[in-house]
C-alpha positions as CSV (number, residue, x, y, z in Angstrom):
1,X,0.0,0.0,0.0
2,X,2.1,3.3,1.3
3,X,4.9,4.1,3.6
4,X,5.3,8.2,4.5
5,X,8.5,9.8,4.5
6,X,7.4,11.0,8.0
7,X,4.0,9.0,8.6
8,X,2.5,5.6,8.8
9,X,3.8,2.4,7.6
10,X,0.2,1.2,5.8
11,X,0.2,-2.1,4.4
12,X,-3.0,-4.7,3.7
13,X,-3.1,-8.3,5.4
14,X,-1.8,-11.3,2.9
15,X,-3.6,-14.4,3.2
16,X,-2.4,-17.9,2.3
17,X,-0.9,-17.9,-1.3
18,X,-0.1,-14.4,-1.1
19,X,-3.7,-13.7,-1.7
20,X,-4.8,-9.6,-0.8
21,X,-8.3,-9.5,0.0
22,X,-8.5,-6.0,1.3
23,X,-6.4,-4.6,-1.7
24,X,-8.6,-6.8,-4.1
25,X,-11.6,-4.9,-2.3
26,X,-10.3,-1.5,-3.0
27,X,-9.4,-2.2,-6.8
28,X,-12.7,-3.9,-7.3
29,X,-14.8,-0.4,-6.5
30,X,-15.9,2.0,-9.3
31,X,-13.0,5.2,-9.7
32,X,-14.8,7.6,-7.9
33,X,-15.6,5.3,-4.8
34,X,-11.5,3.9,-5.1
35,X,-10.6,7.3,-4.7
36,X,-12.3,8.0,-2.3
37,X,-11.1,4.8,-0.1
38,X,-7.3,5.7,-1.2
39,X,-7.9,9.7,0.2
40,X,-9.3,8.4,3.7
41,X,-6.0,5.8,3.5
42,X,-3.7,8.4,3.0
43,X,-4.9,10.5,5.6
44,X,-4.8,7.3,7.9
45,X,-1.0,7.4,7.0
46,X,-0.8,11.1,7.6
47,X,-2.1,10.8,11.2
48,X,-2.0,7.3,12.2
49,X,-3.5,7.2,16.2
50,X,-4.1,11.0,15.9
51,X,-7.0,10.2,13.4
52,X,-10.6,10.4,15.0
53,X,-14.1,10.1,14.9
54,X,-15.4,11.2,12.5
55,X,-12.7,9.5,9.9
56,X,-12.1,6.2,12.8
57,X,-12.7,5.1,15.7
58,X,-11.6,2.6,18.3
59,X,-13.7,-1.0,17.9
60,X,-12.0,-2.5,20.6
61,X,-9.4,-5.6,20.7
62,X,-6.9,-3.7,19.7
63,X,-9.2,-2.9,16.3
64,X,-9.6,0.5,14.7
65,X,-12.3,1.4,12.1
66,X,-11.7,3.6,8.9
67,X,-14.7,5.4,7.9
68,X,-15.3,6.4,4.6
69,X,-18.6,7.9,3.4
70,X,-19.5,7.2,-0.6
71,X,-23.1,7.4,-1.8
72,X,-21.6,3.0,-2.7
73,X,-21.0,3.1,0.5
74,X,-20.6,3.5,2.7
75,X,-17.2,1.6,3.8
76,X,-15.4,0.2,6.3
77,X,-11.9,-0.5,6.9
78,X,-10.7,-2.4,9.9
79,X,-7.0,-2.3,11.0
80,X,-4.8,-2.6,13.5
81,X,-1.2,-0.6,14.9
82,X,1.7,-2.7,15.1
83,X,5.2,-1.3,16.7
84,X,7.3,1.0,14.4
85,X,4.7,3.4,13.1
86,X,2.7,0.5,11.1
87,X,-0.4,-0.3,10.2
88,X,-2.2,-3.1,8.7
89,X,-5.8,-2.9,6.7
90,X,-7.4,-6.7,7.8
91,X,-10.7,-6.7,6.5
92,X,-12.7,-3.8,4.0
93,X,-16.6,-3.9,3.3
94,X,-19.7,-2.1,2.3
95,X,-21.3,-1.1,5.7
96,X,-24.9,-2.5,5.1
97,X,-26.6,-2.6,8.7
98,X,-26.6,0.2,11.5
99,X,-23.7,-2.0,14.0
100,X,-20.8,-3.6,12.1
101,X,-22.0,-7.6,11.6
102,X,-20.2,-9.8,13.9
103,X,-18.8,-11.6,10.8
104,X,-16.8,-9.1,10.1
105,X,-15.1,-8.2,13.1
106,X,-14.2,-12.0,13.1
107,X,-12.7,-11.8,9.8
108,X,-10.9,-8.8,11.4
109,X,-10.0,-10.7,14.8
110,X,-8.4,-13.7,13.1
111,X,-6.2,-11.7,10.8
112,X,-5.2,-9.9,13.5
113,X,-1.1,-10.6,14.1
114,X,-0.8,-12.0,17.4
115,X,2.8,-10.6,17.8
């Protein structure tokens, strides 16, 4: 994804295989909606843990939640801080309901690096 000169470390979770699910979310939306998704990302990068409500916010679990508005949206982004200024994007959806869905946080939870 994007390292700053001065900022955040952002990188997306690799599965098994070397598969990107969270990158291969982001590439999948329509141009304005990617651009979107990339802005709120680079801002992320830009602040890190300074970034707040209402761009994210804390989930819990050592989780954070990247909000970006989009009339495709709106979506979500779920990452986590790891030491050295670096961040990793687990999980990225269309927000459908009101709470995020349980499923999702799992995804989230078990891509989570433990270390």
């Amino acid at each position: 994804m994007a390292a700053g000169p001065q900022g955040w470390q952002v990188d997306d979770w690799r599965g098994p295989g070397g598969t990107r699910p969270v990158r291969d979310f982001i590439n999948d939306l329509s141009k304005p909606a990617k651009a979107k998704v990339l802005a709120a990302l680079q801002m992320l990068e830009e602040h890190g843990h300074r970034l707040q409500l209402p761009h994210s916010r804390a989930l819990g679990g050592g989780l954070q939640e990247l909000r970006i508005g989009h009339p495709e949206g709106p979506f979500r982004v779920i990452y986590c801080y790891l030491p050295g200024r670096k961040i990793v994007l687990l999980h990225a959806f269309v927000k459908r309901t009101e709470a995020i869905r349980k499923s999702d946080l799992d995804v989230a939870r078990a891509r989570k690096p433990t270390a």
